[in-house]
N, C-alpha and C positions, 0 to 999 in steps of 0.2 A: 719492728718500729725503730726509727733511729734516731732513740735520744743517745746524748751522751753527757752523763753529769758531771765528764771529768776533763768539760774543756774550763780552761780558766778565765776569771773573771777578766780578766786583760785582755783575751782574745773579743769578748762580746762590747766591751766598750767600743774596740776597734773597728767592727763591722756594724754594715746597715744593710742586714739583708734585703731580700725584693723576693717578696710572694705571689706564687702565681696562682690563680683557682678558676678551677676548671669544672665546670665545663663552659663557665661566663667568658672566659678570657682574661679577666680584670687581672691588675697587680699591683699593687701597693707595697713602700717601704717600714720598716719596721727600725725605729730608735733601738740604742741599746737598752736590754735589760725589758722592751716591752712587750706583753705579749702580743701571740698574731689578732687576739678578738680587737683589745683595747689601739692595735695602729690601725686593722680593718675602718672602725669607725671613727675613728680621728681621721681617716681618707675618705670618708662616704662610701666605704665599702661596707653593704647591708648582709653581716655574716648572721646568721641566727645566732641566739644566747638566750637564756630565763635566767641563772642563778647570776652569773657570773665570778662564781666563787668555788667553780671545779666539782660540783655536787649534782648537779643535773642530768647534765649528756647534753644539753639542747646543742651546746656550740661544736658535738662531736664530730671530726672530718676525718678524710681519711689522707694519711701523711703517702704521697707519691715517691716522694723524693726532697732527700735534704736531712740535713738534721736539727733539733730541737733538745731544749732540757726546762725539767720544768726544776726550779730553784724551792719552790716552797715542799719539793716532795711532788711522787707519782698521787694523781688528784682521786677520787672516790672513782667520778664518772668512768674512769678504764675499767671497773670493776665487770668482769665480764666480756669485756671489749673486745674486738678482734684484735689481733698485734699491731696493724698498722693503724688504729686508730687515733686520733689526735686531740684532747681536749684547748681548744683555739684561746679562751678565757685563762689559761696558766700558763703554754707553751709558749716559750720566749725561742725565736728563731736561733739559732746560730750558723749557718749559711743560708743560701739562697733556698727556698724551701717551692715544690709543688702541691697543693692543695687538691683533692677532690672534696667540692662542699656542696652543700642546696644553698642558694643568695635569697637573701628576701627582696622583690621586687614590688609583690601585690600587699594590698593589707588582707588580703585571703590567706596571705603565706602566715601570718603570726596566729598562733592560740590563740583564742579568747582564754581568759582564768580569772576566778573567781577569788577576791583574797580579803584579807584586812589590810588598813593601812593605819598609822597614827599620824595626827595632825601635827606636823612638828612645828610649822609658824603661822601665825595671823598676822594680817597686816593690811589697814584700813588705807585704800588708795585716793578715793573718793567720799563722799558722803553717801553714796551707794553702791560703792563697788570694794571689793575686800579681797586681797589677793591672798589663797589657800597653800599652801606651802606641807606634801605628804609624803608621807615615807613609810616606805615596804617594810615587812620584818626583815629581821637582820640577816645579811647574805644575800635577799629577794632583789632580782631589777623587773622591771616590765620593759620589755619589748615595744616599741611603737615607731607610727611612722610620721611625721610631721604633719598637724594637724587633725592625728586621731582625736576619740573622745572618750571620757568613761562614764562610767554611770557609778551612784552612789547608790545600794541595794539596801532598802531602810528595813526594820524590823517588820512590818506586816508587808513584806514584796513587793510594794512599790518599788521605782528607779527614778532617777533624778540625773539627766547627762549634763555636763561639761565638757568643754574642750581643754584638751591637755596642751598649756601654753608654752614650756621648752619645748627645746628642739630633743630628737633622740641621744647625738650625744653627750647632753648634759642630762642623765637618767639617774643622778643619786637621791633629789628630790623632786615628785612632781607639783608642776605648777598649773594654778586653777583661777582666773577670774570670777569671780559671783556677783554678780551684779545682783542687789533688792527689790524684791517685784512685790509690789501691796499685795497682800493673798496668797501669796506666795509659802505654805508652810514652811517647807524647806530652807528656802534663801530667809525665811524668818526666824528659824533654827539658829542660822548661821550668824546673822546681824546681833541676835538676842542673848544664848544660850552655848552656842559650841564654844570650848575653852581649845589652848592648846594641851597635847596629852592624851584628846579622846580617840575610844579607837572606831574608824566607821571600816565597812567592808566595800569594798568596790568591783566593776568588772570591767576588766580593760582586756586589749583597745578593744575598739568600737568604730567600725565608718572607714566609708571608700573618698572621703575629702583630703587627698592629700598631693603633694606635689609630684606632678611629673616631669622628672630633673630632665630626659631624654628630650624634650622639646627644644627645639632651638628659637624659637621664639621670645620676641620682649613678654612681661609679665605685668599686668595689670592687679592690683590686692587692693579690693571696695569693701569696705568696713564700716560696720554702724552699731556705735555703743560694743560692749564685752564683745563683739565679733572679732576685735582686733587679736583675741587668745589665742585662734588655733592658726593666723594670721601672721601673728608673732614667731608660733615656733617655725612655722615654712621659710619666715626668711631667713630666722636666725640659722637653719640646719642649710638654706641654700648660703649663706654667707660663709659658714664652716666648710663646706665641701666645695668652696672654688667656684659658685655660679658665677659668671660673668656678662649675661645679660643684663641688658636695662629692667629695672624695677621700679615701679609706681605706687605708690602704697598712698591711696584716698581712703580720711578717715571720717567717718560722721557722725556727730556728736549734735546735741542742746547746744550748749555753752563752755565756754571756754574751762569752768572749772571740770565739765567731763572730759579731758585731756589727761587721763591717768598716764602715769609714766611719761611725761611730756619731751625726756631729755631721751630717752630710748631711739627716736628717731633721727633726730642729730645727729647720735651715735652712728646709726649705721651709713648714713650719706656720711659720714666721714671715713669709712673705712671701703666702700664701693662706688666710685666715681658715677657708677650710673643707678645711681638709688636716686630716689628723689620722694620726697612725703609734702601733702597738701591734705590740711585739716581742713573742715568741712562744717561751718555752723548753722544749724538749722534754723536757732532764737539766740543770735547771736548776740555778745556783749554791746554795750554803745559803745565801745572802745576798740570794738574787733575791725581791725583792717583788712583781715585775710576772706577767703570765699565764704561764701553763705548760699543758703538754700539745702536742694534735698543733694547725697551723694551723687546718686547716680548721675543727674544732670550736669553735674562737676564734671565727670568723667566725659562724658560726650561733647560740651562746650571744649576741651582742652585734646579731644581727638575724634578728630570727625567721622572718622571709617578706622571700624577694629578689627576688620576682617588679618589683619597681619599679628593680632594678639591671642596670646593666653592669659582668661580671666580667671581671680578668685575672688568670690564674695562669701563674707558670712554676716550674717547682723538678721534683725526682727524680718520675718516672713513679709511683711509687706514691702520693705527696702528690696527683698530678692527678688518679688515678682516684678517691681516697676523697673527695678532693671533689667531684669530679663526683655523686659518687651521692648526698652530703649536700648537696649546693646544690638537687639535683635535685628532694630531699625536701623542700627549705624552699620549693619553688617557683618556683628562679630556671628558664626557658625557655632553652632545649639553644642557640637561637641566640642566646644573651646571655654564652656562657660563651664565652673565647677563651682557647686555651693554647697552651703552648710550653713540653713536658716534655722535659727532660735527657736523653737515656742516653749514660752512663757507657761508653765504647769502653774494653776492655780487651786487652792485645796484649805480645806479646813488646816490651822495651824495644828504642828506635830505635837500626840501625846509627850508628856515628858515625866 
């Protein structure tokens, strides 16, 4: 294996190496001082990793060519290791390096794992919607891919999914929209009773709803109520990684107070000239200027044939099928449409 601990720190300021990993082809550069996992996914390179903290092996490659030093100390994961093997999460490059690695491409490629998490923030968006704010034990990251989901595993084996609303490379807290469903025990837990502190277990990821960056296609994103979650992290991880298609992002709500996060959209049509957002009110304000009515027919009124798009929708079972059957009409093609409809778990409120 060829590290070498004895280049000096003056030498790695000075270079930016360029990683090649094989057998994808991909290559990415690497800042001084970072390691090869953490520039992987600052490029939208989908390297495997669990721990991130040289304890696991997930992120383990195998070094071709080049050399590397890890600064904090040789990491646990080698323990055993072949010689040339490489932990990606502590190896900082110091030249040009060749990579043999497995890519995550599918969400078949990641674990499922079963873990706890503490609630590290609450924070009331709406008068029904609370955004969750979770954190692994210490060391832990989870793996996911832009708009997976989890499920919270309650003490008598129930689950309760979510969509995970960052994007993968912001993984040091995950983020969770809840919207409050009358009957609802769970989300009645949460409105009522969950403080922050507490510890709940979860299983992540979960779900084939996630973006397919290789399309060259414009991107349509149909959103109704809390849909907007797993919605949010797809663009926010397509924005990090250089998408440079047009994106549409129709969102649908009641009322104008259901507009949580209202400045988040601004934000991104300010940093991708071809973003564009158009709220969508169903019982609208007297005061609302903007569209009205049900989403989906927003959508098709402002593009008459989708047959040239890639659709995402998430939001309540009902918004998915009506669309389904009006996109179907305008022509967009059954394998263009990818969703991830809500239902609503309703149940006696949770022992406590």
């Amino acid at each position: 294996m060829r590290e070498n601990r004895g280049v000096t720190r003056a030498r790695r300021l000075l270079t930016m190496p360029t990683v090649h990993t094989e057998p994808s082809g991909h290559q990415f550069t690497a800042a001084p001082g970072e390691s090869i996992l953490a520039a992987a996914l600052r490029q939208g390179v989908a390297l495997p990793y669990g721990c991130r903290n040289g304890q696991c092996g997930s992120c383990n490659a195998t070094l071709l060519d080049g050399a590397i030093d890890y600064p904090e100390g040789r990491p646990p994961a080698l323990e055993g290791a072949p010689p040339d093997a490489c932990t990606c999460c502590k190896a900082v490059p110091l030249t040009d390096l060749r990579l043999r690695v497995r890519e995550v491409d599918r969400a078949a490629d990641i674990e499922v794992r079963l873990m706890p998490c503490r609630v590290q923030r609450i924070e009331s968006l709406t008068h029904d919607v609370t955004r969750l704010w979770l954190k692994l034990p210490e060391g832990e990251r989870l793996q996911f891919l832009a708009g997976q989901y989890l499920e919270f595993v309650l003490p008598d084996g129930r689950a309760r999914a979510f969509s995970i609303a960052n994007a993968p490379h912001d993984d040091a807290l995950l983020e969770l929209h809840v919207r409050h469903v009358p009957g609802g025990g769970f989300t009645g837990f949460v409105f009522g009773n969950l403080k922050e502190k507490t510890i709940l277990r979860i299983r992540a990821p979960l779900g084939r709803f996630v973006l397919r960056e290789d399309s060259p296609r414009p991107i349509l994103f149909v959103a109704g109520g809390t849909g907007l979650a797993p919605i949010k992290g797809m663009i926010e991880h397509a924005l990090h990684v250089g998408v440079t298609r047009p994106m549409d992002l129709y969102w649908g709500v009641r009322a104008r107070r259901d507009l949580y996060l209202p400045d988040l959209p601004t934000a991104w049509e300010r940093v991708h000239p071809g973003f564009r957002f158009v709220p969508v009110l169903s019982e609208p304000d007297s005061d609302w200027a903007g569209r009205t009515g049900f989403v989906h027919a927003a959508v098709v009124a402002d593009h008459l044939r989708l047959d040239a798009f890639d659709v995402y929708m998430a939001g309540p079972p009902p918004m998915i099928a009506a669309a389904r059957a009006a996109f179907g009409q305008a022509g967009l093609p059954a394998d263009r449409l990818y969703s991830d409809a809500f239902e609503y778990a309703k149940e006696p409120p949770m022992a406590r």
